[in-house]
N, C-alpha and C positions, 0 to 999 in steps of 0.2 A: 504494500500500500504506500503511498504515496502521501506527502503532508497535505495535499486540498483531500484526497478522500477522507484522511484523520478531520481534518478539519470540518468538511461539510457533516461527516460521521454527527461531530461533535455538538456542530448547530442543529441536525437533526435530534437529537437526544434532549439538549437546550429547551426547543419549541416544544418538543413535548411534554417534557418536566412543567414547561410553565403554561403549558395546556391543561396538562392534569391538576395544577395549585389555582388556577383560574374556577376549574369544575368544582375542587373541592371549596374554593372561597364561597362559588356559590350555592351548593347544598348546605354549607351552613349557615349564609345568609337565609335561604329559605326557610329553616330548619330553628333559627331565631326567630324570623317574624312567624311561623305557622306555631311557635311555641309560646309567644306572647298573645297571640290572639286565641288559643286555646287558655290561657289562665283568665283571661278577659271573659271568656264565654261560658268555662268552668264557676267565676265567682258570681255571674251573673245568676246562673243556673241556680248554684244552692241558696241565693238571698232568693230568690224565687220560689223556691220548695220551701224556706222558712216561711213566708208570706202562705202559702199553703197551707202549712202544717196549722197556721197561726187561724183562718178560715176556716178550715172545715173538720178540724181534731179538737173536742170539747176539751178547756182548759186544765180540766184535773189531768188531762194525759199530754197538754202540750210536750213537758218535761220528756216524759218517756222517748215520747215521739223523735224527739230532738236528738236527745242523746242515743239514739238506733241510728239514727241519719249519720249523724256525725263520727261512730264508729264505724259505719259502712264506709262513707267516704274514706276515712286512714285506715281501713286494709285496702280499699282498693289503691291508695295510694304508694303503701308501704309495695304490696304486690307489685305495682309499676315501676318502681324506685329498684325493686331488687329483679325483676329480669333486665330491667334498664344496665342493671351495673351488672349483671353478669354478661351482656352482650358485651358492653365496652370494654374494650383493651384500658383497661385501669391498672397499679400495682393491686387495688385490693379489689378487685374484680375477678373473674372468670374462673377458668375449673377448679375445683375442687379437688385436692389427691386424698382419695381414701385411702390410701394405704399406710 
């Protein structure tokens, strides 16, 4: 090989590197705004179920009501939170050695 093929080699390798930092900038551009507008629609959500509960659950059971609500929501959260971090390449993520 010849230094323009090293060379062209190199710039080909270059564009692609920063093809692939480009794609990846913007999956997580995307992946910020579709995760902000999920907590946006999430808090909406549950002051909405509270107004519910608040309507149509006769007061001696508001309490109860509430607090079912609110543990459902943090397992499904905690749930979310730990396949989240098992998927991610984290140091305190992913498999497990049993042995």
């Amino acid at each position: 090989m010849t230094d323009a093929d090293d060379t062209n080699e190199h710039e080909q390798t270059y564009r692609e590197s920063q093809r692939e930092q480009m794609l990846r900038y913007g999956y997580w551009g995307a992946f910020v705004l579709l995760f902000l507008f999920g907590i946006i629609t999430t808090v909406r959500a549950y002051t909405s179920m509270m107004q519910i509960i608040d309507i149509w659950v006769v007061a001696d059971f508001e309490p109860v009501f509430r607090l079912l609500t609110n543990v459902a929501v943090t397992l499904i959260v905690v749930l979310g939170l730990s396949v989240l971090i098992r998927r991610m390449d984290l140091p305190f993520g992913g498999e497990v050695d049993d042995s």
